[in-house]
C-alpha atoms as an extended CHARMM CRD file, in Angstrom:
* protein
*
       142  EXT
         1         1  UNK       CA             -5.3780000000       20.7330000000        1.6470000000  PROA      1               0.0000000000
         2         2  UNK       CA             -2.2910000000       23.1170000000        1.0910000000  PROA      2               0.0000000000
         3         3  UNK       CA             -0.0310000000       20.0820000000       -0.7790000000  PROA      3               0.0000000000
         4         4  UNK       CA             -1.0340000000       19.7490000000       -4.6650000000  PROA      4               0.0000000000
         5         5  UNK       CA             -1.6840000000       16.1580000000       -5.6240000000  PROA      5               0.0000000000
         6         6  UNK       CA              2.4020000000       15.1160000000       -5.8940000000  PROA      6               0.0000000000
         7         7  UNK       CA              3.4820000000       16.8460000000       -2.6450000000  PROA      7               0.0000000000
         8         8  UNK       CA              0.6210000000       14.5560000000       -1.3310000000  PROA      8               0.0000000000
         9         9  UNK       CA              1.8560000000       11.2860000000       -2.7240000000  PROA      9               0.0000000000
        10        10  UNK       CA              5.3470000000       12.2690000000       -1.7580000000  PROA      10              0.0000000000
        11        11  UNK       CA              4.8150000000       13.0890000000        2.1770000000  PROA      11              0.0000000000
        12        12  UNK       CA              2.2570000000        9.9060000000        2.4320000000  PROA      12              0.0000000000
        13        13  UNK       CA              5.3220000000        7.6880000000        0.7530000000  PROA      13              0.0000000000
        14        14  UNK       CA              7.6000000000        9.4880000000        3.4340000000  PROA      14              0.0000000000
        15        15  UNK       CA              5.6350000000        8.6750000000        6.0670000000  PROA      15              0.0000000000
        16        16  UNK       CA              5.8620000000        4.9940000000        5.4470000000  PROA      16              0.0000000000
        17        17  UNK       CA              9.2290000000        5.0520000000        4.7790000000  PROA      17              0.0000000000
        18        18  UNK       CA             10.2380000000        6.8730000000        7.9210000000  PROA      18              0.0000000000
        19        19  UNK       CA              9.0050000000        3.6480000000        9.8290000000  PROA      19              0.0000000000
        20        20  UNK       CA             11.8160000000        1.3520000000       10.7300000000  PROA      20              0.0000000000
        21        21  UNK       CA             12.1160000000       -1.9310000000        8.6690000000  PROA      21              0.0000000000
        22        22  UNK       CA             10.9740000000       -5.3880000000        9.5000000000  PROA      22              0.0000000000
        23        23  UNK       CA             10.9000000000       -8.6980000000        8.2850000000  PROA      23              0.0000000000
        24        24  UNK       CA              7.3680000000      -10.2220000000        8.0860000000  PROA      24              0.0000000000
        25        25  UNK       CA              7.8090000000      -14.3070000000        7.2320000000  PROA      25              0.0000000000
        26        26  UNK       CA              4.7260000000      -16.8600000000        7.5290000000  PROA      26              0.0000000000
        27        27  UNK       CA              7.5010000000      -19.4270000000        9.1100000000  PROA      27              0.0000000000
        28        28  UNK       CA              9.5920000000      -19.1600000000       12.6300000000  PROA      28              0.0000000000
        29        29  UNK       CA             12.2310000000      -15.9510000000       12.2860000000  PROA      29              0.0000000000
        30        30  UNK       CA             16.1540000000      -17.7360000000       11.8270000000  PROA      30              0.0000000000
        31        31  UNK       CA             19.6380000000      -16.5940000000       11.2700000000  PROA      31              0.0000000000
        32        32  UNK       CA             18.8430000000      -15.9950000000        7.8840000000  PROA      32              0.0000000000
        33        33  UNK       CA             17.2810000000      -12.6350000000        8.9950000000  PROA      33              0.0000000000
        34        34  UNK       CA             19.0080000000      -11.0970000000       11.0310000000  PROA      34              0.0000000000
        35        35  UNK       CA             20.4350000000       -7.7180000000        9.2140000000  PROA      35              0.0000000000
        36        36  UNK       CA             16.6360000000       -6.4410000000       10.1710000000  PROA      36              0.0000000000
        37        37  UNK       CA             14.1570000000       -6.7720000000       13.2470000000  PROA      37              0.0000000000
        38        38  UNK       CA             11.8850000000       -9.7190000000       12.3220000000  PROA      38              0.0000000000
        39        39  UNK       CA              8.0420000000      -10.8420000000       12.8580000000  PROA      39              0.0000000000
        40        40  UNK       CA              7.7620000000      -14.4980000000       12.2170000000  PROA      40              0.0000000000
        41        41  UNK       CA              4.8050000000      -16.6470000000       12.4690000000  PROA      41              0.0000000000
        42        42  UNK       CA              2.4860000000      -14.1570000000       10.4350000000  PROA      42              0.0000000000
        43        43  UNK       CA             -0.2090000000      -15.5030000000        8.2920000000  PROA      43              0.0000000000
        44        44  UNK       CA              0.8320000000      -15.6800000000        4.3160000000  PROA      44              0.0000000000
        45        45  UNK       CA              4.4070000000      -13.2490000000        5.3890000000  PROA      45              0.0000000000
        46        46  UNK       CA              2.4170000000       -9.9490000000        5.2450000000  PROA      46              0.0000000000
        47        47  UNK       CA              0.5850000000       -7.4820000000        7.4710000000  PROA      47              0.0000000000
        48        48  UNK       CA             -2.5280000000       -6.0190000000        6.4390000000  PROA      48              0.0000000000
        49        49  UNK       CA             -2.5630000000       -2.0920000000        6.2420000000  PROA      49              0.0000000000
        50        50  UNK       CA             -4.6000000000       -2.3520000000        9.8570000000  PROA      50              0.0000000000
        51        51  UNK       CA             -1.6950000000       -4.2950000000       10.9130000000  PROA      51              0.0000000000
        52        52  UNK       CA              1.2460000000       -2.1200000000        9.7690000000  PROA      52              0.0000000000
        53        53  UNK       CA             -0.0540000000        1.0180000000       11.2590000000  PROA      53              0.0000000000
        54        54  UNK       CA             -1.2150000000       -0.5420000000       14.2560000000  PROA      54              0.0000000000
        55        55  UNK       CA              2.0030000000       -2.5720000000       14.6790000000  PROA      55              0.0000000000
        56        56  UNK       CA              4.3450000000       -0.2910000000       13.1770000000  PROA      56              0.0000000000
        57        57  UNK       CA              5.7490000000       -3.4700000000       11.6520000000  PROA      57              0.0000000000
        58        58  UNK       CA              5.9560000000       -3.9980000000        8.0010000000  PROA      58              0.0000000000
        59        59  UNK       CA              8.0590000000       -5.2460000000        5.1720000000  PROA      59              0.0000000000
        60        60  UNK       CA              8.5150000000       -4.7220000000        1.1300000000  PROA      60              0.0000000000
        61        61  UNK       CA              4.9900000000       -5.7010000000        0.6010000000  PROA      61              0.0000000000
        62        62  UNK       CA              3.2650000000       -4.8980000000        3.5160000000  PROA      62              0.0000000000
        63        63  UNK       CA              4.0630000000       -1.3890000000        2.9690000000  PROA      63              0.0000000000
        64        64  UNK       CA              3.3040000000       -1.3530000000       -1.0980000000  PROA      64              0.0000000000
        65        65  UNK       CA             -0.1510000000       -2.8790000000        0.5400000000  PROA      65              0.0000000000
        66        66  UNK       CA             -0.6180000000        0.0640000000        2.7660000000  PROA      66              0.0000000000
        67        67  UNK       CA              0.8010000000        2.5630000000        0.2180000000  PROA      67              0.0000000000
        68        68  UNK       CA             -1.7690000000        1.2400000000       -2.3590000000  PROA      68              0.0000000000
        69        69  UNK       CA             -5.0490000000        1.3720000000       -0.1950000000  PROA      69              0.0000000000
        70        70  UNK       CA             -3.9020000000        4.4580000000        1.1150000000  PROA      70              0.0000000000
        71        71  UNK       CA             -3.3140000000        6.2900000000       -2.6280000000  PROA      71              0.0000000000
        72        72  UNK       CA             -6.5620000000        4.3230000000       -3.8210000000  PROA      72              0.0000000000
        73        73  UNK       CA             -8.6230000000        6.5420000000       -1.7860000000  PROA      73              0.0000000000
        74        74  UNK       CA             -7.0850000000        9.8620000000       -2.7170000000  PROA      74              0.0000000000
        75        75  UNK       CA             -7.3600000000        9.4240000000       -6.7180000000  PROA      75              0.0000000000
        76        76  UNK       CA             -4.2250000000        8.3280000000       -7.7640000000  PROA      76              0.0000000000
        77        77  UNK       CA             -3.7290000000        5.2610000000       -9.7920000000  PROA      77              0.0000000000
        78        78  UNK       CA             -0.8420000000        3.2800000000       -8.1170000000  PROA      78              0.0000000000
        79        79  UNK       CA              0.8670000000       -0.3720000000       -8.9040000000  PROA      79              0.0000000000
        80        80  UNK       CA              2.1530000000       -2.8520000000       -7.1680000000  PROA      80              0.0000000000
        81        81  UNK       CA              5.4600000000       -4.2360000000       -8.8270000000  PROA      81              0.0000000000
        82        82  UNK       CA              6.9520000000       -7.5590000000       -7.7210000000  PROA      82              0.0000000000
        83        83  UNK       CA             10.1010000000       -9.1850000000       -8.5120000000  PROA      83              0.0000000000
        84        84  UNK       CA             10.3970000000      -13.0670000000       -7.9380000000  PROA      84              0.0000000000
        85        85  UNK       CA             14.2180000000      -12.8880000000       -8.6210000000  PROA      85              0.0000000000
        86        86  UNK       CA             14.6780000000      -10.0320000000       -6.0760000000  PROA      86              0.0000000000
        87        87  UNK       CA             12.5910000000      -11.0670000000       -3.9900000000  PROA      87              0.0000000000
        88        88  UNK       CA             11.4390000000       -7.7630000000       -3.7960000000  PROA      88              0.0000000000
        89        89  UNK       CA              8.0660000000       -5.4610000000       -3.6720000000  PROA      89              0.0000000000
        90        90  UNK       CA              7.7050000000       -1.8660000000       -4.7030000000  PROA      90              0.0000000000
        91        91  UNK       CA              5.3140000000        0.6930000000       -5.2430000000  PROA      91              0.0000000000
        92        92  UNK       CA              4.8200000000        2.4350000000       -8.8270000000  PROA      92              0.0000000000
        93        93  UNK       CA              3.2390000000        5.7800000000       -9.7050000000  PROA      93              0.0000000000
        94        94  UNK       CA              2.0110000000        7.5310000000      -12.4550000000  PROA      94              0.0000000000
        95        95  UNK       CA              3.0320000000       11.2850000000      -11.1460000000  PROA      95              0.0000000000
        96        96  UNK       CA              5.4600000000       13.6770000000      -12.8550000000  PROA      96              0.0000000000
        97        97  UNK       CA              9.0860000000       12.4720000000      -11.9860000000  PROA      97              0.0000000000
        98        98  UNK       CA             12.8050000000       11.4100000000      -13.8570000000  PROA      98              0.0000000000
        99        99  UNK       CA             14.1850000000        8.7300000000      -13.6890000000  PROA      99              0.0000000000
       100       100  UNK       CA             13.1250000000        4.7040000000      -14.1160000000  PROA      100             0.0000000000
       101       101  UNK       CA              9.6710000000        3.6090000000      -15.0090000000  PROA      101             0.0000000000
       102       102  UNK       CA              7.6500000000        1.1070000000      -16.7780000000  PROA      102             0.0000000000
       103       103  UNK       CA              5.1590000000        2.1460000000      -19.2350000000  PROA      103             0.0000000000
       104       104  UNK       CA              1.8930000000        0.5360000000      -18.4300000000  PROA      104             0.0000000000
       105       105  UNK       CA             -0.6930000000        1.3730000000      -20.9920000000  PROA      105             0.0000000000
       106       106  UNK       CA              0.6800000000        4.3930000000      -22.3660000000  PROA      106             0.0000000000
       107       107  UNK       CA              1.6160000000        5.7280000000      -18.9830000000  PROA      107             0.0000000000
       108       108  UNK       CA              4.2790000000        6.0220000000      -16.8980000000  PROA      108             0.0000000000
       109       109  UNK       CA              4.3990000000        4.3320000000      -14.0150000000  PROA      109             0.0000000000
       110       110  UNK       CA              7.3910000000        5.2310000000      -11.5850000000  PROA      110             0.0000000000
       111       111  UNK       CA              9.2450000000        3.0390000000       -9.4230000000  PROA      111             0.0000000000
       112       112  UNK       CA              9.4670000000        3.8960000000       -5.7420000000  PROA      112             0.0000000000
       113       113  UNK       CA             11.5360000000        2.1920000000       -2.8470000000  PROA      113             0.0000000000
       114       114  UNK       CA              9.1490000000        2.3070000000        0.4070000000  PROA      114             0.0000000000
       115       115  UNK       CA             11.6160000000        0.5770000000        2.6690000000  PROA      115             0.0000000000
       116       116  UNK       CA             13.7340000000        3.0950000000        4.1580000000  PROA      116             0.0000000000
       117       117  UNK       CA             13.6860000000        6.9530000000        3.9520000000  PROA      117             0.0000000000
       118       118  UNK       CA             15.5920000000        9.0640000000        0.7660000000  PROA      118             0.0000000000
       119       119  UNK       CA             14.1790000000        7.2050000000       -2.0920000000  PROA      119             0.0000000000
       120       120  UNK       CA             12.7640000000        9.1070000000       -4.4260000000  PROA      120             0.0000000000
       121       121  UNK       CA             10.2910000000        7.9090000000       -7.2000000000  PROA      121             0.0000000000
       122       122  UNK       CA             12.3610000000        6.9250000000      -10.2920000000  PROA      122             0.0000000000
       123       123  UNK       CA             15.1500000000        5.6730000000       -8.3720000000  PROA      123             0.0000000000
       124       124  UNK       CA             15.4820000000        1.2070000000       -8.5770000000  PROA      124             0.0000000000
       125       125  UNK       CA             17.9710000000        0.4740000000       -5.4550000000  PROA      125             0.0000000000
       126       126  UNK       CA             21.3810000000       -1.0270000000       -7.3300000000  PROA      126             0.0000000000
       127       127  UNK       CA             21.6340000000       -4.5780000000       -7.9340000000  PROA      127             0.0000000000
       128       128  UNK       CA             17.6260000000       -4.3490000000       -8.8620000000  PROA      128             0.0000000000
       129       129  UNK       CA             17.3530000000       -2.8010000000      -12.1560000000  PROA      129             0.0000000000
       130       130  UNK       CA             16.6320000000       -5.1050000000      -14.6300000000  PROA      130             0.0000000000
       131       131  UNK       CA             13.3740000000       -3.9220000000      -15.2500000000  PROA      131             0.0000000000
       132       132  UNK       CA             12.3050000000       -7.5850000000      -16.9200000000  PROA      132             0.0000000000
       133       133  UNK       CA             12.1800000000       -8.9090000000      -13.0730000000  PROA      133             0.0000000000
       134       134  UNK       CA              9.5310000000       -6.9080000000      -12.2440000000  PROA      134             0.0000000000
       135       135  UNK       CA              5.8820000000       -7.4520000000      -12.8030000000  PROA      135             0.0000000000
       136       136  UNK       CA              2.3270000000       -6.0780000000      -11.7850000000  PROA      136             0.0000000000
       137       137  UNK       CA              1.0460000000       -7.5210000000       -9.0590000000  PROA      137             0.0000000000
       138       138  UNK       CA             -1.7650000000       -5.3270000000       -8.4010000000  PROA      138             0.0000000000
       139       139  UNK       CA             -2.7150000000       -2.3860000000      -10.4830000000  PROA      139             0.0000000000
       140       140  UNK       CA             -5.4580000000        0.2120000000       -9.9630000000  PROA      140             0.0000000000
       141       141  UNK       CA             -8.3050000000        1.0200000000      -12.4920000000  PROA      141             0.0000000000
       142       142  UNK       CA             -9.6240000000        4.1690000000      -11.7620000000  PROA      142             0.0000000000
């Protein structure tokens, strides 16, 4: 109750990104992943937001999953952005921040890393930035 409404978004994104990193695949973990801990074997290569917080185990879009149920319930209108080429999830946000964004109907709509702690909304890790990669997978309508 003391946090205004984007100290709240902040320390829930913190939270999730202060958990460790981990591969979820739907096929048998290999060689091919093994800069990070990995899951294998899990239905469709996601946990559900049960899952992550019970499990503590979660990837790119297990954790925009969680991020987005969680932020659904408190009022905020968040996105989930997807990137086929990067083979990457993250979460956007419509709160006051610099930085990169896409405009989604006349809003903007922040991108935020949710794998690993530091990231800040606004901020695209390098090598991601082309902004034409990314699409809405999931978007709020309040």
């Amino acid at each position: 109750e003391e946090l205004d409404y984007v100290e709240f978004a902040h320390a829930v994104v913190k939270l999730v990104q202060d958990i460790p990193y981990q591969y979820i695949i739907s096929n048998k973990c290999t060689s091919d992943y093994s800069d990070y801990p990995c899951f294998g074997n899990q239905r469709y290569g996601i946990t559900t937001p049960v899952e992550f917080l019970y499990t503590l185990r979660g990837d790119c879009d297990s954790r925009t999953v969680l991020l987005y149920t969680i932020l659904s319930q408190y009022n905020y209108d968040p996105v989930i952005l997807i990137s086929k080429e990067y083979r990457h999830s993250m979460l956007a946000l419509d709160i006051p921040a610099t930085g990169e964004y896409l405009k989604i109907k006349g809003k903007k709509y922040y991108f935020w890393e949710t794998t690993s702690t530091g990231w800040e909304p606004g901020i695209i890790p390098p090598g991601m930035d082309n902004k034409e990669y990314w699409n809405i997978a999931l978007k709020h309508e309040l």
